[in-house]
C-alpha positions as CSV (number, residue, x, y, z in Angstrom):
1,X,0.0,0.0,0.0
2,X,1.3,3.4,-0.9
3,X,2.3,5.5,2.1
4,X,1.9,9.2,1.1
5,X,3.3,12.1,3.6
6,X,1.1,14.9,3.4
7,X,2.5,18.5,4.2
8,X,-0.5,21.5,4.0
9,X,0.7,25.0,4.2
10,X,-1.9,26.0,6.6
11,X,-3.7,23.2,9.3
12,X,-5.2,25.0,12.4
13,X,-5.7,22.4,15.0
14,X,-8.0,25.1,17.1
15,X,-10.0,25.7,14.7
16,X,-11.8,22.4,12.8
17,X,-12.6,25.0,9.5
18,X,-9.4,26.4,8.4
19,X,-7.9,23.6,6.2
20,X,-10.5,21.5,6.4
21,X,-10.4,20.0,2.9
22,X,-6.4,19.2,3.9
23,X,-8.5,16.9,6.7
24,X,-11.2,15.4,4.1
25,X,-8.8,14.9,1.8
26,X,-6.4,13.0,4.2
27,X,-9.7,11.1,5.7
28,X,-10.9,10.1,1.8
29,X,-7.4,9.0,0.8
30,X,-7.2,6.7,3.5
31,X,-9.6,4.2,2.0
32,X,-7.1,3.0,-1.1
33,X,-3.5,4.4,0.9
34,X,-1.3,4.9,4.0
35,X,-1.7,8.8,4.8
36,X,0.4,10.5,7.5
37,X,-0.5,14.2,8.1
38,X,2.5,16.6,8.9
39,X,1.4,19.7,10.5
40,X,4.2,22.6,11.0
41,X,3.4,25.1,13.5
42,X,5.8,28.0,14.5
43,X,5.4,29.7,17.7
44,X,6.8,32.8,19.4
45,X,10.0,32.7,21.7
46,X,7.7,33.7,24.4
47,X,5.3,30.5,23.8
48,X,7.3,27.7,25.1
49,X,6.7,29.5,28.3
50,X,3.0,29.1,28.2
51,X,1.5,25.9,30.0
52,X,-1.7,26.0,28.5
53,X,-1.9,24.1,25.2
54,X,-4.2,23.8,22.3
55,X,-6.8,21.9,22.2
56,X,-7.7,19.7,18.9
57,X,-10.5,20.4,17.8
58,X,-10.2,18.6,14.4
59,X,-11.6,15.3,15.0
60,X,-12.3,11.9,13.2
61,X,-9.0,11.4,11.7
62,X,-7.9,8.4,9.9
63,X,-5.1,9.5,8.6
64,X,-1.5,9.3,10.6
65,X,-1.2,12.9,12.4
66,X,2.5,14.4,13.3
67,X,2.9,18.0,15.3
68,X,5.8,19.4,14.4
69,X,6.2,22.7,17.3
70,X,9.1,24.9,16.7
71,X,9.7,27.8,18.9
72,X,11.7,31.1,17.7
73,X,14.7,30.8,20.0
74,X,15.0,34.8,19.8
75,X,12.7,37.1,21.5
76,X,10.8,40.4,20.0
77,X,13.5,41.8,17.1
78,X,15.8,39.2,16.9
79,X,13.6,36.8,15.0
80,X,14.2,38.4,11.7
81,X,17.9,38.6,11.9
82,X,18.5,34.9,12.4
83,X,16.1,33.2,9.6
84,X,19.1,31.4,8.0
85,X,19.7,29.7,11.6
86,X,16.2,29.0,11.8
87,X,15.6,27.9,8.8
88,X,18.6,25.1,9.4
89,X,17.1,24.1,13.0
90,X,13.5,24.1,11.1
91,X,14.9,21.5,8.3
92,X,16.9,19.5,11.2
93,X,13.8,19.1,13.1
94,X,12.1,17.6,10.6
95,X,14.7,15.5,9.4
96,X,15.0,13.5,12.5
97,X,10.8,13.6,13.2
98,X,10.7,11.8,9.8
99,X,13.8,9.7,10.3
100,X,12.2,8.8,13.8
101,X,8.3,8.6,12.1
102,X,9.6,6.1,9.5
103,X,11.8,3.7,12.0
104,X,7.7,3.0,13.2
105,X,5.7,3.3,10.7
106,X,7.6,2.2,7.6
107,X,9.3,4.1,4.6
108,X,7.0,6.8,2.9
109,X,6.6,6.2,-0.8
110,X,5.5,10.2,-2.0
111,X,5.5,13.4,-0.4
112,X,2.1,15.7,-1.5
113,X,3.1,19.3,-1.0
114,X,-0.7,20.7,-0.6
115,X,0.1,24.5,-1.3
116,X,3.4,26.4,-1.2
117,X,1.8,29.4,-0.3
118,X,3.5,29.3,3.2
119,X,7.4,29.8,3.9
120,X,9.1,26.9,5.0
121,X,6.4,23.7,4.5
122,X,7.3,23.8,0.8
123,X,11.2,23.9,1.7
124,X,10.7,21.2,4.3
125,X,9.1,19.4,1.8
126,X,11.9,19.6,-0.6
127,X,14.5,18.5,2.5
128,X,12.6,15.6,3.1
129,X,12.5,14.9,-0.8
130,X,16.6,15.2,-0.5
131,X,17.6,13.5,2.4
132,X,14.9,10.3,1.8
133,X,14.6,9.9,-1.9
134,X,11.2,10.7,-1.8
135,X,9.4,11.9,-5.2
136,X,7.2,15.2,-4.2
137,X,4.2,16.7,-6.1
138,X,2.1,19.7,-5.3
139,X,-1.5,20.6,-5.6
140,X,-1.9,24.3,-5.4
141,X,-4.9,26.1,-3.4
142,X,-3.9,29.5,-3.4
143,X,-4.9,32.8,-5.1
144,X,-2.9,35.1,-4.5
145,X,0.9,34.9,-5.7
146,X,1.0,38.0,-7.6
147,X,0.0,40.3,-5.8
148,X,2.0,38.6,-2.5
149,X,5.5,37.8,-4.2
150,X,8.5,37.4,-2.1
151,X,6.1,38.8,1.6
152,X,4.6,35.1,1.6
153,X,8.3,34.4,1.6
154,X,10.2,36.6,3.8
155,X,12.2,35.6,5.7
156,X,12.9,32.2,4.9
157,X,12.9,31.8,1.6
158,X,11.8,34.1,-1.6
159,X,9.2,33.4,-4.5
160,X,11.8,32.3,-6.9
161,X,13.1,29.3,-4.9
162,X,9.3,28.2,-4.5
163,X,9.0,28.6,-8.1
164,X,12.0,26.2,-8.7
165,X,10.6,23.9,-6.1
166,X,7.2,23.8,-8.1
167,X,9.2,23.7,-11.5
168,X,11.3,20.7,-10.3
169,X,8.2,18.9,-8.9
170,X,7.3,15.6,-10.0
171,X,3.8,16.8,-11.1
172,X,2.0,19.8,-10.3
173,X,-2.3,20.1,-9.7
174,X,-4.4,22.8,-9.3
175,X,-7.9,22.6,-8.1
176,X,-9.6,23.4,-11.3
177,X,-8.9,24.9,-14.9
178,X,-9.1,27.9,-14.0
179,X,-6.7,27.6,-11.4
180,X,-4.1,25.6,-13.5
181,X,-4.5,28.5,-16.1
182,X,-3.6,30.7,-12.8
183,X,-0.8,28.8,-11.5
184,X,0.9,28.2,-14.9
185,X,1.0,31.8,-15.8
186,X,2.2,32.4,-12.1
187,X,5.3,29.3,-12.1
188,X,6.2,29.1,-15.7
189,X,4.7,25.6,-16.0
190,X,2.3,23.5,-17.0
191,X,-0.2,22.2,-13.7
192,X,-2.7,19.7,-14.6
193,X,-6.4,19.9,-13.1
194,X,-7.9,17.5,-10.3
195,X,-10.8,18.8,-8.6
196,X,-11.2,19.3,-4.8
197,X,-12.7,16.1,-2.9
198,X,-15.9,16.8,-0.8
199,X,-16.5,15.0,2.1
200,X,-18.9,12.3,2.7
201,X,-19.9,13.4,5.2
202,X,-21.6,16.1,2.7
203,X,-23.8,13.3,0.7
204,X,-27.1,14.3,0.4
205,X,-29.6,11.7,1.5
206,X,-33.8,10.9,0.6
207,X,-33.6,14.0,-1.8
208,X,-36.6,14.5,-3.9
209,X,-36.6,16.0,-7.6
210,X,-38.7,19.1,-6.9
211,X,-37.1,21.5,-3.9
212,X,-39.4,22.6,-0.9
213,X,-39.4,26.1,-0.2
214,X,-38.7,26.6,2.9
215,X,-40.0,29.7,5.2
216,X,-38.9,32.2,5.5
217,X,-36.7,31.7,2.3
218,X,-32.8,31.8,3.1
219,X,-29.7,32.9,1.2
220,X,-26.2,31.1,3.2
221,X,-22.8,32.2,2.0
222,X,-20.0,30.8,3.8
223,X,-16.1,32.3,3.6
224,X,-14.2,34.6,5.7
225,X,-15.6,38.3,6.5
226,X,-13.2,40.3,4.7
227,X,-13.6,42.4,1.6
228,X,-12.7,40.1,-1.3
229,X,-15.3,38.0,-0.6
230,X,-17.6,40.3,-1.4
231,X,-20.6,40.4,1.5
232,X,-20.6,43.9,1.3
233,X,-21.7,43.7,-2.2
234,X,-23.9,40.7,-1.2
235,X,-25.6,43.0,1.7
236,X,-26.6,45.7,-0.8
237,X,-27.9,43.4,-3.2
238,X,-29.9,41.3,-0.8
239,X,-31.3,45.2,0.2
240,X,-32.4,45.5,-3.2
241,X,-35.1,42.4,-3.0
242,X,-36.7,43.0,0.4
243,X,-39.4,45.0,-1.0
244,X,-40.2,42.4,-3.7
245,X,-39.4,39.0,-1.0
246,X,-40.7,39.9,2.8
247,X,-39.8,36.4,3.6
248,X,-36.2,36.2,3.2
249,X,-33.1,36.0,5.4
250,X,-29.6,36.2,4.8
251,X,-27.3,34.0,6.5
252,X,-23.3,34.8,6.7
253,X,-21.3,32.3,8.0
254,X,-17.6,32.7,9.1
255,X,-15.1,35.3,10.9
256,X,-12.9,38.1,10.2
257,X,-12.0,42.2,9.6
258,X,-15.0,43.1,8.1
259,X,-17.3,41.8,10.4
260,X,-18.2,44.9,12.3
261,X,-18.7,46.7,9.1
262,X,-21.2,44.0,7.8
263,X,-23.1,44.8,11.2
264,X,-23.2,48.7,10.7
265,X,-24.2,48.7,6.9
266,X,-27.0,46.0,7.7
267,X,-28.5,49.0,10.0
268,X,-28.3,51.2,7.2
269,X,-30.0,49.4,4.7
270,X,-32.9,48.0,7.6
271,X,-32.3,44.7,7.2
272,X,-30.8,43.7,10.4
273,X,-33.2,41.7,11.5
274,X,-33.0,39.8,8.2
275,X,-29.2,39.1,8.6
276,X,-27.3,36.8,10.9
277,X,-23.6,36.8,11.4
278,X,-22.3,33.5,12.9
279,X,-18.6,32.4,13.3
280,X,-17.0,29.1,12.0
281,X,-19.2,25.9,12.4
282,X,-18.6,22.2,13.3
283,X,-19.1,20.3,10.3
284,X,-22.0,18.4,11.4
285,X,-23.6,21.8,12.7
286,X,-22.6,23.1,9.5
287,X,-24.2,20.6,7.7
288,X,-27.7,21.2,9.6
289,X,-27.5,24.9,9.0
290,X,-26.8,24.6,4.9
291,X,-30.0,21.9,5.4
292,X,-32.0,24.5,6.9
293,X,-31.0,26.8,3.7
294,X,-32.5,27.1,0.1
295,X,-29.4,29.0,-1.9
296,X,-25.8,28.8,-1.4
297,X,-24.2,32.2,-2.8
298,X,-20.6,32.8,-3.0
299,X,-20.1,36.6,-3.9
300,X,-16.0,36.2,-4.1
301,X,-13.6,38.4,-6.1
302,X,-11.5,35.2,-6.5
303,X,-11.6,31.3,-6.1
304,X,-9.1,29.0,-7.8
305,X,-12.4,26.1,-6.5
306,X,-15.9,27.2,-4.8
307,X,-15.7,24.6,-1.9
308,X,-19.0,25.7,-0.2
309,X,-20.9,25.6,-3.5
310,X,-20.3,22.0,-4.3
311,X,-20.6,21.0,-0.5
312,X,-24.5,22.7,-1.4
313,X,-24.5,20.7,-4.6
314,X,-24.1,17.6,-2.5
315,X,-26.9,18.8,0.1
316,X,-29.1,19.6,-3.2
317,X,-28.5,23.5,-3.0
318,X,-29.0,25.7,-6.2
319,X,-25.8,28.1,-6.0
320,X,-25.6,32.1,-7.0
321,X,-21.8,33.2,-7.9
322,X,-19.8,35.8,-9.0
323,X,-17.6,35.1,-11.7
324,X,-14.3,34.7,-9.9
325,X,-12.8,31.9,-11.7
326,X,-13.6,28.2,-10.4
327,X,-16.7,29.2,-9.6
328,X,-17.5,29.4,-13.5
329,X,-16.7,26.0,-13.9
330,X,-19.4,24.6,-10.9
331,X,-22.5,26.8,-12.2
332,X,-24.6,25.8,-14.9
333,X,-28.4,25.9,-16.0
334,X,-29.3,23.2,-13.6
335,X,-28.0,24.3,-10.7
336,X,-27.4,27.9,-10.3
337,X,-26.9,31.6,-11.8
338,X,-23.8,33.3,-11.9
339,X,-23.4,37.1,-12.2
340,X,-20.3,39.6,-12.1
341,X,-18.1,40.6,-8.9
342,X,-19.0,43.7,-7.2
343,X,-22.4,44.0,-9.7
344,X,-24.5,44.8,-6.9
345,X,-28.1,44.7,-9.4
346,X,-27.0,41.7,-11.4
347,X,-26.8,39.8,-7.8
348,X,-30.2,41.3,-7.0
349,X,-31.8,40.0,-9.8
350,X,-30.7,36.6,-9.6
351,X,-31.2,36.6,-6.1
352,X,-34.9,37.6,-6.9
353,X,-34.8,35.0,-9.8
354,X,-34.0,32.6,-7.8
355,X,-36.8,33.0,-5.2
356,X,-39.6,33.4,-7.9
357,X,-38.5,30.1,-9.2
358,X,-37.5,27.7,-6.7
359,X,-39.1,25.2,-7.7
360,X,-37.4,24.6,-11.1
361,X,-34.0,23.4,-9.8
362,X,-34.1,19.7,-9.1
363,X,-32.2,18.5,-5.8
364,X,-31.5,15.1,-6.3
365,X,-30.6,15.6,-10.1
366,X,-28.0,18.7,-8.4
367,X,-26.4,16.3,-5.7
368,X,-26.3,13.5,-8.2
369,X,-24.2,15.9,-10.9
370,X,-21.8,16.6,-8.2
371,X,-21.0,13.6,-6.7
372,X,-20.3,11.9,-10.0
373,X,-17.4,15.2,-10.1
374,X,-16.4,15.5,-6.9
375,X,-17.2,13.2,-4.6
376,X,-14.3,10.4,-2.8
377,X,-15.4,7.9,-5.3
378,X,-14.6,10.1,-8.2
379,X,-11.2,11.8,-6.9
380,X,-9.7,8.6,-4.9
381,X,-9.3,6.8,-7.8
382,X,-7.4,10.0,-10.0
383,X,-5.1,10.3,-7.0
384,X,-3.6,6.9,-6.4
385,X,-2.9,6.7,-10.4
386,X,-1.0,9.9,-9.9
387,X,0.5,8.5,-6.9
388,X,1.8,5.8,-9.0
389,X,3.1,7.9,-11.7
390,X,5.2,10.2,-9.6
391,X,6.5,6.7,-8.1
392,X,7.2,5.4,-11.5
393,X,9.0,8.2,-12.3
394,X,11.5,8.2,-9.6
């Protein structure tokens, strides 16, 4: 059985949403492969002091899980000034976790860089590669390389050693056309598409071919509260339909800058008591409250994917979207309307479309589209013959 060690450039153990589809994807690999999880958290200089310690929150794994803590040895200014000493302790660190990891649990056959947005997983990654004779390959997440550069970088590393670690990789993914398209014109190379796997936990179940309208009629988008995720927009547009749709509410799920701000211009408009603001949710809570919903709307300026939207498309959720780039490739007649970022009327309109007919959008024949895409059965399958290949090539 192939042992794949799987290194995510962002993994929150404290809080169960950020990365999450690093966790389903772990948990869905499992079925055909070994899958060992390495998560690398930095901490302060002033941290190793603390005695309290985070709780895990992420839950249900069934892949192999490794911590790796490393604490700044310099306090306050410092930190900066010694990155080349860190960076060495950083690769030495996990060198011998590894070396000690495989004396166990047996020789890993791939490493899966999931992102190289972050500074160092992608060169631990690489050291790993090295020092083992492991074959690495990346699938790439992440929107924003040109406007970040070397700051994603600093002080570790820059953007052009990340690019030659993605140009000397054994294969390269992105989540969707769109995002290959992105990533190639960001690297220099060519990154083939596999899409993101959802969770079943997400499978819709006893879903009928005509949706029930529930009451009063509710809009959920899900994503951080900050401005390139366009609520804002989303706010004024849902403003715009009150008038003609008395029984609506507008549900915003997740955490960030702009939540305040959301707050105030909901007064503004009056439609406060038609909004709700909650943070993060538990997946299975998360689940209940998307049931509870008729529309999944993702209002983003960007997304390489659209991981909410097909997690509705499972559930039997029509989506609205802006069109931000993988977004374009998830929407079509039979599931969904798709509009322009930041077009405030164009949003309304669907968003009033969409509540006049209802009725037209077929849940089971939505869930059934997506799983056949996205689900574990579909991706598992992709994986493990890319797996191989990277194998082979070594």
């Amino acid at each position: 059985m192939i042992h794949v060690l799987v290194i995510p450039a962002w993994y929150d153990i404290g809080n169960p949403i950020a990365g999450i589809f690093f966790h389903d994807y772990c948990n869905a690999m499992t079925s055909q492969c070994k899958v060992t999880l390495l998560n690398f958290e930095p901490h302060s200089f002033s941290e190793r002091f603390k005695k309290d310690c985070k709780e895990d929150k992420i839950k249900n794994k069934k892949y192999h899980f490794l911590k790796m803590d490393y604490y700044n040895p310099f306090p306050g200014k410092l930190f900066g000034l010694n990155a080349k000493f860190q960076r060495k302790m950083m690769l030495k660190q996990a060198s011998v976790l590894i070396d000690n990891y495989m004396k166990q649990a047996g020789k890993i056959d791939v490493i899966h860089i999931q992102s190289v947005c972050n500074n160092m997983t992608p060169i631990i990654a690489v050291e790993l590669s090295k020092k083992f004779k492991i074959p690495y390959l990346v699938t790439e997440h992440y929107t924003s390389f040109e406007e970040a550069g070397d700051d994603n970088y600093l002080p570790y590393s820059t953007f052009n050693e990340i690019k030659s670690i993605v140009t000397k990789a054994s294969m390269r993914i992105a989540v969707s056309d769109f995002a290959s398209s992105y990533c190639a014109k960001c690297f220099g190379v060519c990154f083939e598409t596999v899409y993101n796997v959802i969770s079943n936990s997400f499978l819709g179940t006893n879903l009928h071919t005509k949706n029930k309208r529930n009451s009063p009629f509710s809009f959920l988008c899900i994503g951080d509260l900050k401005k390139r995720k366009g609520q804002l927009y989303l706010l004024q547009s849902f403003a715009q339909i009150v008038s003609h749709c008395n029984d609506i509410t507008l549900t915003l799920i997740g955490k960030g800058a702009d939540g305040p701000e959301l707050l105030n211009l909901a007064k503004e408009l009056g439609i406060e008591d038609k909004v709700k603001i909650h943070n993060f949710l538990p997946t299975e809570k998360f689940i209940e409250v998307m049931d509870a919903a008729n529309v999944i709307v993702s209002a983003s300026e960007a997304e390489l994917f659209g991981l909410t939207i097909v997690e509705g498309f499972f559930r039997g959720k029509p989506a609205l979207a802006t069109r931000s780039g993988g977004p374009e490739e998830l929407i079509n007649a039979t599931n969904g309307l798709i509009t322009n970022y930041a077009d405030v009327h164009g949003m309304a309109e669907n968003m009033k479309y969409m509540y006049d007919h209802y009725e037209d959008y077929n849940p089971k024949a939505i869930s059934d589209e997506a799983m056949s895409k996205f689900s574990e059965k579909a991706i598992v399958p992709i994986m493990i013959n890319n797996y191989k290949e990277v194998i082979e090539k070594k």
